[in-house]
C-alpha positions as a Markdown table, in Angstrom:
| # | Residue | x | y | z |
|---|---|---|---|---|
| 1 | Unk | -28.7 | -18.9 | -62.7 |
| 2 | Unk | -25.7 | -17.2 | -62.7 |
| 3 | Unk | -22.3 | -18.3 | -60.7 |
| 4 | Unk | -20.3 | -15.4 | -58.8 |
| 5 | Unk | -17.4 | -16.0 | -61.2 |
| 6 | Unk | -19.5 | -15.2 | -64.0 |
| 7 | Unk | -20.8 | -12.0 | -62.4 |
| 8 | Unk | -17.4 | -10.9 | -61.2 |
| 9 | Unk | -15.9 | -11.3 | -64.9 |
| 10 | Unk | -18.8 | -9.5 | -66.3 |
| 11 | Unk | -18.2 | -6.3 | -64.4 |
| 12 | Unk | -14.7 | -6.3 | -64.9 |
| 13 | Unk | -13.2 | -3.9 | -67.3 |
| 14 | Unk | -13.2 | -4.8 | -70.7 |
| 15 | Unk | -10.3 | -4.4 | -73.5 |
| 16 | Unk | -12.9 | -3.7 | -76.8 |
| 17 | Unk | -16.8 | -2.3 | -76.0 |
| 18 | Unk | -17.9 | -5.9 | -77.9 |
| 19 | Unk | -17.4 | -7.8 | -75.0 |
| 20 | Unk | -19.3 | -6.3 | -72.8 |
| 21 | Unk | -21.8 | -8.4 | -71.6 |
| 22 | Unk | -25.4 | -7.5 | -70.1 |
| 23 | Unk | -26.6 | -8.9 | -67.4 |
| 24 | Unk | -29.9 | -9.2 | -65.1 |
| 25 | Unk | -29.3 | -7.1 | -61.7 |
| 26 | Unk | -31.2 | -9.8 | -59.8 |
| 27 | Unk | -30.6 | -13.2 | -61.3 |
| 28 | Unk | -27.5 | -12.5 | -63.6 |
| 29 | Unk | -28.9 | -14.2 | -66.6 |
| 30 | Unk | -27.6 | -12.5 | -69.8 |
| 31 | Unk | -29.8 | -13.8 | -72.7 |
| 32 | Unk | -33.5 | -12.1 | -73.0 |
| 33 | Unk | -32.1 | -9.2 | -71.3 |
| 34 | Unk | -33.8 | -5.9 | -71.9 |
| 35 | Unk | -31.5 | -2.8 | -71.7 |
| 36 | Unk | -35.0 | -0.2 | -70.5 |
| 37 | Unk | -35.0 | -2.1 | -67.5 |
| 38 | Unk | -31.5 | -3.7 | -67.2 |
| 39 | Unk | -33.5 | -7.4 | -66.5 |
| 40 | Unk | -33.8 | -10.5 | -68.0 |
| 41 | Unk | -37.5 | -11.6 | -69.8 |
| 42 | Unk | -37.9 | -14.0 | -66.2 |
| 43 | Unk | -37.5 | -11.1 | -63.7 |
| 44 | Unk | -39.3 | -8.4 | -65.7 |
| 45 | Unk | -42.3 | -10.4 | -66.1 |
| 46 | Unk | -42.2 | -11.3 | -62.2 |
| 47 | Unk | -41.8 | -8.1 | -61.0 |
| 48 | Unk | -44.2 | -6.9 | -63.3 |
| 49 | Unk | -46.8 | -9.3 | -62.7 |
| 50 | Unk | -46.2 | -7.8 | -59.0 |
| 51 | Unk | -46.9 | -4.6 | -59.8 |
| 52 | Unk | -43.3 | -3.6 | -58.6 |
| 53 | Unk | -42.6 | -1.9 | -62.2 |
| 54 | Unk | -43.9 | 2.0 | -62.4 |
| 55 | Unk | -46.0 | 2.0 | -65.4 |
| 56 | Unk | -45.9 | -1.9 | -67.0 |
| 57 | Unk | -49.4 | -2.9 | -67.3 |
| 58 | Unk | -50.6 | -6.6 | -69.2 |
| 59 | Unk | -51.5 | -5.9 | -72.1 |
| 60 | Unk | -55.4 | -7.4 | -73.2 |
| 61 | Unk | -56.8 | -6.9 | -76.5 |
């Protein structure tokens, strides 16, 4: 996904709050990222298919 360049410039400190960008802990993708779990849509819905999230169930209707 993500290159260490991009990961290393996204940490870094920024000048305005604006530019701060989100990303995935695991993959470092930064669209579709969800700030409750601080993970992109791909790795949530892994990791919760796995179980490996406390209290994410599939929802059926």
């Amino acid at each position: 996904m993500a290159t260490e360049a991009q990961i290393a410039k996204s940490k870094k400190n920024k000048k305005f709050s604006t530019r701060i960008v989100n990303r995935c802990w695991r993959c470092g993708r930064r669209h579709g990222y969800m700030r409750d779990f601080k993970l992109c849509r791909i790795c949530f819905r892994e990791l919760a298919n796995n179980g490996q999230i406390p209290g994410v169930t599939k929802s059926s209707w």
